[in-house]
C-alpha positions in Angstrom: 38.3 -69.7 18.3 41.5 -72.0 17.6 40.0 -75.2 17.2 38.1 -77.7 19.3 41.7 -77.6 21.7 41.1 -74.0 22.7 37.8 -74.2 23.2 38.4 -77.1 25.6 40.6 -75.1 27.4 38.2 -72.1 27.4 35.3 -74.5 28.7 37.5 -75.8 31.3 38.4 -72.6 32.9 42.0 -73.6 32.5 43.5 -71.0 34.1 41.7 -71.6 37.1 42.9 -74.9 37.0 46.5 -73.9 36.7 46.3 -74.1 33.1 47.3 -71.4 30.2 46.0 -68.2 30.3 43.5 -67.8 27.4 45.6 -65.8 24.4 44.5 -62.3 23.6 44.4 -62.7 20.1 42.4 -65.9 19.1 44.2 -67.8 15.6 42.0 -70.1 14.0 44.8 -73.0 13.1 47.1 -72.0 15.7 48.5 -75.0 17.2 51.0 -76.6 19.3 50.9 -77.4 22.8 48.0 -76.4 25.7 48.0 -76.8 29.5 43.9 -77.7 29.9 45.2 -77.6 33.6 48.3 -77.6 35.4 48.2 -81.8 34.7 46.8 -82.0 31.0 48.0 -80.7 28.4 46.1 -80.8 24.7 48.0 -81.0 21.3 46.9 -80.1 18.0 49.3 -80.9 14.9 48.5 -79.8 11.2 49.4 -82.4 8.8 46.9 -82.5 5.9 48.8 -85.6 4.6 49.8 -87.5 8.3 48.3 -91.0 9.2 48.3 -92.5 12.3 49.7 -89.3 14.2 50.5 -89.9 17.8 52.4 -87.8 20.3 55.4 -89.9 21.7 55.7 -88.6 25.1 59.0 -89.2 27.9 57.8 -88.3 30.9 60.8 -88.3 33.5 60.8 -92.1 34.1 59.8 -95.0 31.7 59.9 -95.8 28.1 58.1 -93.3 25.8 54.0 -93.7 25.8 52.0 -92.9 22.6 49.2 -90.2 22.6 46.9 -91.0 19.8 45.6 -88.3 17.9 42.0 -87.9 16.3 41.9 -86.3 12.8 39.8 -83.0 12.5 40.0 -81.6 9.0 43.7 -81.0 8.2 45.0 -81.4 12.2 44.9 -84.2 14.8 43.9 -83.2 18.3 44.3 -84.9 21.9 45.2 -84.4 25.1 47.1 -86.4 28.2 48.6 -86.1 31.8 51.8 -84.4 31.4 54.4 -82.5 33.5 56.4 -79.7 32.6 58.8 -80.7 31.4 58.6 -83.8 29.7 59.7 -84.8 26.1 58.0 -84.8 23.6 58.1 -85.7 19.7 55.5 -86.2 16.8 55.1 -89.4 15.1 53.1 -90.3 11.6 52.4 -91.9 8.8 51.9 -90.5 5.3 49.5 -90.6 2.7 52.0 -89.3 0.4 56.0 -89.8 2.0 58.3 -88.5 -0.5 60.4 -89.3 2.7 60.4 -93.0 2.6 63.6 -93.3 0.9 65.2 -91.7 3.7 63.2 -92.2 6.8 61.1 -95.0 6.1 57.4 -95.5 6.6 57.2 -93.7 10.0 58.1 -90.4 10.3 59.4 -88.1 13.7 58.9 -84.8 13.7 59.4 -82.0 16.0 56.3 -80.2 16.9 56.5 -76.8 14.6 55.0 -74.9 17.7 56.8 -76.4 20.8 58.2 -73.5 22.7 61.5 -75.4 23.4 63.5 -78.5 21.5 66.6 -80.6 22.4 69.3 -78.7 19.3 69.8 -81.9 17.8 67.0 -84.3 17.5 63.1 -84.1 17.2 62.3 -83.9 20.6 60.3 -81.1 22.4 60.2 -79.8 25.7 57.2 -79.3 27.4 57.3 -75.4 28.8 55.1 -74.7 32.2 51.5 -73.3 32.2 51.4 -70.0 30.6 51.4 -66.6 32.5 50.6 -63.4 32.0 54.7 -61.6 31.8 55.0 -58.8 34.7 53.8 -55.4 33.6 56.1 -53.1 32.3 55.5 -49.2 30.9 58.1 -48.9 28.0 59.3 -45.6 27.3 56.9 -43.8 24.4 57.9 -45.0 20.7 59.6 -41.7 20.1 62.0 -41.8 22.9 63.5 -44.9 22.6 67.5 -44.9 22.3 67.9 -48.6 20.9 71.2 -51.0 21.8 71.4 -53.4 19.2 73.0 -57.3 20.3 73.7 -60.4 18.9 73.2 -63.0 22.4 75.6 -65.4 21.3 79.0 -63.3 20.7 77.5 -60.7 23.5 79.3 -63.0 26.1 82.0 -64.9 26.1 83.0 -68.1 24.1 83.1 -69.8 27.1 79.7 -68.6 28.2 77.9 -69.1 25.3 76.1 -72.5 26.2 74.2 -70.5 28.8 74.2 -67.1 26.6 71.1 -65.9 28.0 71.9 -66.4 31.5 74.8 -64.5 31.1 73.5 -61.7 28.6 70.8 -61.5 31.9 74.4 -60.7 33.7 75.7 -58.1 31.8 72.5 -56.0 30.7 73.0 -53.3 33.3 76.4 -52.7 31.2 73.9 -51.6 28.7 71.7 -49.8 31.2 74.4 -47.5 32.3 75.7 -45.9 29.1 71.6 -44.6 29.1 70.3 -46.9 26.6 66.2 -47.4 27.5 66.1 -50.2 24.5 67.6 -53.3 23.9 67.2 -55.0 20.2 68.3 -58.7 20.7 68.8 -60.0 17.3 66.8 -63.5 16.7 66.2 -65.6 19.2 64.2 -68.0 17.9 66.0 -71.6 16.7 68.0 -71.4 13.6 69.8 -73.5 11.7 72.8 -70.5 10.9 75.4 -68.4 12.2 73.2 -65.1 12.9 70.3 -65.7 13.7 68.4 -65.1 10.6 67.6 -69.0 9.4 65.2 -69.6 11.8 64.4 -73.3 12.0 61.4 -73.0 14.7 59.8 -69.8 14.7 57.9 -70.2 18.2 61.3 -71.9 20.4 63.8 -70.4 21.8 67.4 -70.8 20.6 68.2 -74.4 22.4 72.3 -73.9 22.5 72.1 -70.6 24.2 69.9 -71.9 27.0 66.3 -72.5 28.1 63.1 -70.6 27.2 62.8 -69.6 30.9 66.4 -68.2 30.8 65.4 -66.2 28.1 62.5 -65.3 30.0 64.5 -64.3 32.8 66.6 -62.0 30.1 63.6 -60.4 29.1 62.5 -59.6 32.6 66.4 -58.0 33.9 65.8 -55.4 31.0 62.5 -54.4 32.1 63.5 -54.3 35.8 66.2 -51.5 34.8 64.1 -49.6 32.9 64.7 -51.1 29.1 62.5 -52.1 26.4 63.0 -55.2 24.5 62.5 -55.5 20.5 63.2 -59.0 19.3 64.1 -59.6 15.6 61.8 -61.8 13.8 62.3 -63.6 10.4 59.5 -64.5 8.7 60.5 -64.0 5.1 61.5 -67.3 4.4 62.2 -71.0 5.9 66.1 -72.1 7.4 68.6 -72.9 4.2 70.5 -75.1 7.2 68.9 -77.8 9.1 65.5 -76.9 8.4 63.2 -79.0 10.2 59.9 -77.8 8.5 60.6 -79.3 5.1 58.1 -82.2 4.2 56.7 -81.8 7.1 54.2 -84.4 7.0 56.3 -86.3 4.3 54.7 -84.6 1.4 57.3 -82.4 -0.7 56.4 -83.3 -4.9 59.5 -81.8 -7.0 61.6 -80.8 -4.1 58.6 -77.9 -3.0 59.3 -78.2 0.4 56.2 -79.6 1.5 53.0 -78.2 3.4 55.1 -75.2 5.0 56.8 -74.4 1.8 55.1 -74.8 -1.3 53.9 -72.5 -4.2 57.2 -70.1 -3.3 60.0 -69.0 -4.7 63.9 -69.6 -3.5 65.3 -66.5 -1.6 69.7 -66.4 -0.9 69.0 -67.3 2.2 66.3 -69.5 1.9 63.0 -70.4 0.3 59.9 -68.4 1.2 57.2 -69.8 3.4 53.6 -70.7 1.3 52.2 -67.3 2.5 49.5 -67.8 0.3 47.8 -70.5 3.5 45.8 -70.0 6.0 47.4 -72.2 8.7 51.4 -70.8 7.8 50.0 -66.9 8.2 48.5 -68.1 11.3 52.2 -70.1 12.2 54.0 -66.5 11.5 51.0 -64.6 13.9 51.5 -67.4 16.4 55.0 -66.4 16.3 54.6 -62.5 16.8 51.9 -63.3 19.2 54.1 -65.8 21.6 56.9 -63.2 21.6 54.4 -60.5 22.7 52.1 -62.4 25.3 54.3 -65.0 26.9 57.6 -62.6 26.9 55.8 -59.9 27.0 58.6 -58.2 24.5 57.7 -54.2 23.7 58.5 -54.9 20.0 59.1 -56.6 16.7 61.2 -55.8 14.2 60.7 -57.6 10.9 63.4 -58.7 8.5 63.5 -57.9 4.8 59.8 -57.5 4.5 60.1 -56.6 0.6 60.4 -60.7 0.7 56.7 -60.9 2.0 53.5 -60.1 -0.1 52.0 -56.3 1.0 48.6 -57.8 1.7 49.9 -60.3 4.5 52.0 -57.4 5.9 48.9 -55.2 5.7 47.4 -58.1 7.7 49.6 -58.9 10.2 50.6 -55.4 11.0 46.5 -54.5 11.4 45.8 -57.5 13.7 49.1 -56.6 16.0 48.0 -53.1 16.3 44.1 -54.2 17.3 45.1 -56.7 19.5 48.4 -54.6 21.3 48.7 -50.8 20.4 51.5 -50.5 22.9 53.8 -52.5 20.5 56.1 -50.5 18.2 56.2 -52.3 15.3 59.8 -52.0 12.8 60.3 -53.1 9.4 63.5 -53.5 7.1 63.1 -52.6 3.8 65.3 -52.9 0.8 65.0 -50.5 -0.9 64.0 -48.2 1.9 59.9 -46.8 1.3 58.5 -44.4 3.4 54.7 -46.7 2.5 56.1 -49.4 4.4 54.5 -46.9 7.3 51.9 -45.5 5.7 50.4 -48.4 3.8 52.2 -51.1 5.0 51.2 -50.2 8.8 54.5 -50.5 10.7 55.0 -47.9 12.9 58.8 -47.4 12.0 61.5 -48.2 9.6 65.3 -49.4 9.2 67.1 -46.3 7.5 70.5 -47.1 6.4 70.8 -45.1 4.0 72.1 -42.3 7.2 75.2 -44.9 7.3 75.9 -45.0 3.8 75.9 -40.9 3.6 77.9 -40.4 6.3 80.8 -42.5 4.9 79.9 -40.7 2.2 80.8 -37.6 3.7 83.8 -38.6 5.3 85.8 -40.1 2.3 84.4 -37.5 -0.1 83.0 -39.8 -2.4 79.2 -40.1 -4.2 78.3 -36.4 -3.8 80.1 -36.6 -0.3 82.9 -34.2 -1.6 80.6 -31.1 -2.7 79.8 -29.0 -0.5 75.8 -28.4 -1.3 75.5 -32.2 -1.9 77.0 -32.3 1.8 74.3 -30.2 3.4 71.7 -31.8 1.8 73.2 -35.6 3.0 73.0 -34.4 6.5 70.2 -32.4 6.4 68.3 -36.1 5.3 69.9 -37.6 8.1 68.5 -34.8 10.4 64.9 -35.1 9.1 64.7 -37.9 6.6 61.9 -37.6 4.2 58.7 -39.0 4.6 59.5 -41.3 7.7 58.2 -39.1 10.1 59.8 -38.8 13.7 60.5 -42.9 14.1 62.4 -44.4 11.1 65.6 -46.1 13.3 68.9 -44.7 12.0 72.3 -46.6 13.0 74.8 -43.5 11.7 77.7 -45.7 12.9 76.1 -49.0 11.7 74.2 -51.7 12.4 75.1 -55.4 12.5 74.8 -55.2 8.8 77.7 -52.9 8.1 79.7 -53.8 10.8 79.3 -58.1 10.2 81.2 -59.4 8.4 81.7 -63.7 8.1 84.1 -63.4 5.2 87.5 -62.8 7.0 86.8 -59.3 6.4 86.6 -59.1 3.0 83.0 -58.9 2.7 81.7 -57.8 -0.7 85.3 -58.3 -1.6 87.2 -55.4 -0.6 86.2 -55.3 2.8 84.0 -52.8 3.4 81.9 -53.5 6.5 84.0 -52.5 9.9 83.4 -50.7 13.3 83.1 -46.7 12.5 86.3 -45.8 14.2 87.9 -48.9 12.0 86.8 -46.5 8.4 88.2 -43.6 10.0 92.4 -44.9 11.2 91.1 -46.9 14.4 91.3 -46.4 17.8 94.5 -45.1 18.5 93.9 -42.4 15.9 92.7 -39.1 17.2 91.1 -37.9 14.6 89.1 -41.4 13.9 87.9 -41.2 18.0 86.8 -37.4 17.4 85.0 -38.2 14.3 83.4 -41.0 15.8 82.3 -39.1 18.9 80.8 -36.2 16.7 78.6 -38.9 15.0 77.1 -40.4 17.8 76.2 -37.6 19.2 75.0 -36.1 15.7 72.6 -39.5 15.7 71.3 -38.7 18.9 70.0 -35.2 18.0 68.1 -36.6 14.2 64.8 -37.2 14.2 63.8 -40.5 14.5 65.2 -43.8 16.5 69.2 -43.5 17.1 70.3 -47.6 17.6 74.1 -48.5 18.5 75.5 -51.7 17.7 77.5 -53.5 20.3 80.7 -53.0 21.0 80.7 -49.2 19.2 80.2 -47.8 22.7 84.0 -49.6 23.4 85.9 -48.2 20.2 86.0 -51.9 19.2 88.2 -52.4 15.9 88.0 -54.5 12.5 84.8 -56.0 12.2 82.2 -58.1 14.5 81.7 -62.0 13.8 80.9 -64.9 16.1 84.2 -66.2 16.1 86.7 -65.9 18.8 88.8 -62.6 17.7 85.5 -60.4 16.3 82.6 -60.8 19.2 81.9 -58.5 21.7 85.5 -57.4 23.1 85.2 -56.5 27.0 88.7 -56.8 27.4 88.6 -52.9 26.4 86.1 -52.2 29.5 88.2 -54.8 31.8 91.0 -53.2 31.5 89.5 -49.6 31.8 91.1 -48.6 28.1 91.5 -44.9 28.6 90.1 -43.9 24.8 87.4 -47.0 25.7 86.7 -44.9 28.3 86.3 -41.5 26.8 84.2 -43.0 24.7 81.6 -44.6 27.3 81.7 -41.5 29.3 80.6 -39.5 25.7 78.0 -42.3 24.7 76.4 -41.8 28.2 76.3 -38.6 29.0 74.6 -38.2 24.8 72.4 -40.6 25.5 71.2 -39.1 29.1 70.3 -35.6 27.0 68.5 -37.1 24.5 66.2 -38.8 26.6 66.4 -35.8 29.3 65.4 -33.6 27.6 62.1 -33.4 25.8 62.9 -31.3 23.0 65.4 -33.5 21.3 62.4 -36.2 20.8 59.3 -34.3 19.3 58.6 -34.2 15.9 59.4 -30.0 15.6 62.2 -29.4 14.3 64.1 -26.0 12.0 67.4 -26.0 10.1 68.7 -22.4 11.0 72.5 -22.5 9.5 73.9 -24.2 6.7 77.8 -23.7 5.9 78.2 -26.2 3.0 81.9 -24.8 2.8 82.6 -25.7 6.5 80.1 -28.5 6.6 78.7 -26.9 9.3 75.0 -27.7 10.1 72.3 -26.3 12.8 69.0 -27.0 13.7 66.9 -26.6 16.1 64.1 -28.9 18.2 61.9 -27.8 20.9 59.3 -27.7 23.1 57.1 -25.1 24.9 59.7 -25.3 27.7 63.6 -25.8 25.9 64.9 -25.1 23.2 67.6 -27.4 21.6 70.0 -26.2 19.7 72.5 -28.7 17.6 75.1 -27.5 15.6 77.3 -30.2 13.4 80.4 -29.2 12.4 82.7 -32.6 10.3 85.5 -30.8 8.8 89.3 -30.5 10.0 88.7 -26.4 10.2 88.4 -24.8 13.5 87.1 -21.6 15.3 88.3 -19.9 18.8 87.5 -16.7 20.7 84.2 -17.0 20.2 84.7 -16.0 16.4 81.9 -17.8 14.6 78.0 -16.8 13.9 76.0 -19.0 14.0 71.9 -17.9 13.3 69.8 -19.3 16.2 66.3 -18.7 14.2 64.8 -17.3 17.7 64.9 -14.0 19.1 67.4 -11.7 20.2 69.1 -11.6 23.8 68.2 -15.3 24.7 71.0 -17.1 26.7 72.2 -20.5 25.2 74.1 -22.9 27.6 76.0 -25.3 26.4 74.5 -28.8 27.2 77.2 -30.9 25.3 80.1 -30.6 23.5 82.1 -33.9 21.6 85.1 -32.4 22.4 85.4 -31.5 25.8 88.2 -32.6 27.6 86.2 -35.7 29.4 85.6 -37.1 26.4 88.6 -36.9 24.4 88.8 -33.3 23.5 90.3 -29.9 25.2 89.6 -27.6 27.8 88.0 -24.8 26.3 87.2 -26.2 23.1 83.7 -25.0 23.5 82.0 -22.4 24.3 80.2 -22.8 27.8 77.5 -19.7 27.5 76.4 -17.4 24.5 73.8 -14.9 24.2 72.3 -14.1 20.8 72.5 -10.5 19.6 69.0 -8.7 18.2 69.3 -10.5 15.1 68.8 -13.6 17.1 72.8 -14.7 15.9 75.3 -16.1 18.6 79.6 -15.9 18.8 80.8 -19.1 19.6 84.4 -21.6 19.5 83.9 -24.2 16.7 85.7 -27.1 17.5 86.9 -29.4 14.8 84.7 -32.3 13.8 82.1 -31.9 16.6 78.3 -31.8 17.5 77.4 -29.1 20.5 74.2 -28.9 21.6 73.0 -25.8 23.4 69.7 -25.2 25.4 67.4 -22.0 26.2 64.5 -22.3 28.6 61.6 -19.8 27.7 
């Protein structure tokens, strides 16, 4: 039970009286605000070292009024009349203010758990009553086709102070190139560029607009059929503006205070004390406010090698118990297949398909010989131990593609768009290349995610900055090669999640051509067979003049289901194929078009 506040609530029937909706899974020091009923709402505040703690509230009219708090252990407890709404701000005393030099003998705080806070100050916003989030079936865990976005350089510059309203706008862009998943990088307050200092863990990000708009986001995705994964950082405390540090005023030999102390400095920050009771129940309360008042489908966890195995072990146990429709994602550094198996997340960050690809295409780290080849993209295909859901972003994910060094990240400018490696958008060969490696994604094992602004053939690199955010001048202006693009991304997309075969965990490589780099393998069903054949070389094959082995029997019919280089997309008319069937040995004649992916189908 979470403290004599919840248990109020519980007694009270709040619900019934238009108060929250009791929480699913029950935290023990959870805290923050409570609607008793839809005209009281309880607080609860931990500060082991806070005297005199009071709730300063500003209702909508008249001077703040103080909400005295009773001490219970290490947290103070009360409740008052309130509206949604109001204001509201923490202040206290300290038995031990290692603040006083800068704040003086009173202390305001922000409340850690407030669901909403005014950017620059210490005051809180009241959110309504909790509900229950509509209902939504997400597709299953193995047929998601994931869109990853940053909100802020999603939309314009000048519609970035309501970026969720008008993310909420533009989502059916997303919607219609056949994505059925949407990963939002953080949302929660921070204090950097990204997303990934997070000031507040359990409030939304105050500049992009209001925890109901974001509701609202949340709620277009599912209404056209996509799931939402929100990106959650609980690794470490914000290195900018943090508003946790001496909390309650205590913070000896610059630990940090109460939220931070006994851990070590990260880059990016410094760990939270994960060795507490009360912060591992802050970091639950944070997964579990995501999950029951946005009713999000997913969480994907940043650089987890940055949080003790046990508490992961933890965390991912109680999520599963308390909600085993969530698919749960972890990054790794290095990449381990036991952050699934022992760790308990259902699914992993691979970018190691990334890395191997460029590999491949500029010949370098094994990428130039030809059995070193196969074997990079035979990984890719079926990457060991990760099963049928690690999430592979081929062209890159914000990671590769960021950069906030004026593109010379790592100091020779190595993260860019795909089709930026390859000689850019108005370079044939880069668009074809590109092409064949989205739709190469699409038919691996495991979770294909696209970063924003790849579906376009955006160039250089993405940033939050005027010149490098999400361009949609090239769909504006109906771009013909944007175009090509778009019309290739969806009509991949719409066969992967079509068709069955190209999402179960079977799957048999059935030609290797290190020489060519020309790969095949096949997925299937009881109903379809898929059969994928990668071909990322400059070499080409007409008249039906190549064999390729099929690994099934003799006189099935394959029909060509997609080709990289047909003519819609980019290519030629009769670069491919349209029908083949396989002679006794099972082997089929087909046109091999230069860097390509084809996929063919056979019904039994």
């Amino acid at each position: 039970m979470e403290g004599g506040y919840t248990a109020s609530l519980q007694s009270q029937s709040a619900a019934g009286k238009g108060g929250d909706e009791p929480p699913q899974w029950r935290l023990a020091h959870a805290c923050g605000p409570q609607w008793v009923s839809g005209e009281e709402c309880a607080f609860r505040i931990w500060a082991p070292h806070g005297e005199d703690v009071v709730v300063e509230l500003q209702r909508e009219k008249g001077d703040p009024q103080e909400v005295r708090l009773v001490r219970e252990g290490d947290f103070w407890v009360g409740q008052s009349a309130c509206s949604p709404g109001d204001r509201y701000r923490i202040a206290m005393g300290s038995s031990w203010n290692d603040c006083f030099n800068q704040e003086g003998a009173r202390l305001f705080r922000r409340d850690p758990c407030a669901r909403e806070c005014d950017f620059n100050s210490a005051w809180c916003i009241l959110h309504p009553p909790l509900k229950p989030p509509p209902p939504f079936a997400a597709p299953n865990f193995n047929e998601l086709v994931v869109y990853e976005l940053h909100i802020g350089s999603f939309v314009s510059e000048a519609d970035e102070k309501r970026a969720f309203a008008a993310t909420t706008e533009k989502l059916e862009h997303i919607s219609s190139l056949g994505f059925n998943c949407i990963q939002f990088m953080p949302t929660a307050e921070f204090g950097g560029i990204w997303g990934y200092n997070s000031r507040q863990l359990l409030a939304t990000h105050g500049p992009w607009g209001s925890a109901a708009d974001m509701r609202i986001m949340v709620e277009r995705a599912h209404s056209l059929g996509m799931a939402v994964l929100f990106d959650v950082v609980l690794n470490h405390g914000s290195s900018k503006m943090n508003v946790l540090w001496n909390w309650d005023g205590f913070g000896p030999d610059n630990c940090g205070g109460i939220f931070f102390e006994g851990e070590k400095d990260t880059p990016w920050g410094k760990r939270f004390a994960f060795h507490k009771a009360e912060v591992q129940d802050y970091l639950k309360q944070a997964c579990r406010t995501w999950i029951e008042e946005y009713g999000v489908d997913g969480l994907r966890f940043d650089s987890v090698h940055n949080m003790p195995w046990w508490l992961l072990q933890q965390m991912t146990h109680e999520i599963k118990a308390h909600y085993p429709n969530k698919i749960l994602i972890a990054e790794i550094t290095p990449e381990n297949p036991k952050v699934l198996h022992d760790a308990g997340f259902h699914s992993c960050w691979l970018h190691a398909t990334h890395f191997d690809s460029v590999k491949i295409m500029k010949g370098s780290d094994g990428g130039g010989d030809p059995n070193k080849r196969i074997g990079m993209l035979k990984n890719m295909v079926a990457p060991h131990g990760f099963g049928n859901l690690g999430v592979h972003s081929v062209l890159g994910s914000h990671d590769q593609i960021g950069d906030r060094h004026g593109g010379k990240q790592d100091g020779h400018g190595t993260h860019r768009y795909y089709v930026s490696r390859l000689g850019g958008k108005g370079n044939w060969h880069a668009r074809a290349q590109t092409r064949a490696w989205f739709g190469f994604q699409n038919c691996c094992k495991g979770l294909p995610m696209t970063f924003m602004g790849t579906e376009n053939l955006q160039e250089d690199w993405w940033h939050v900055d005027s010149h490098h955010r999400m361009n949609w001048g090239l769909l504006e202006g109906a771009d013909p090669q944007t175009m090509e693009m778009r019309a290739f991304v969806t009509a991949s997309n719409k066969l992967r999640t079509s068709c069955a075969a190209l999402t179960r965990d079977e799957i048999k490589f059935v030609h290797e051509d290190g020489n060519n780099t020309i790969l095949a393998f096949m997925r299937w069903t009881q109903d379809v067979a898929a059969l994928c054949i990668a071909h990322f070389a400059e070499s080409q094959w007409e008249s039906d003049s190549y064999g390729v082995s099929t690994g099934w029997g003799g006189g099935r019919v394959w029909k060509l289901a997609l080709s990289s280089q047909s003519q819609e997309f980019g290519g030629w008319t009769g670069s491919s194929t349209p029908e083949a069937k396989a002679d006794d040995s099972g082997k089929i004649m087909i046109n091999i078009p230069k860097w390509s992916i084809l996929v063919y189908l056979s019904s039994n």
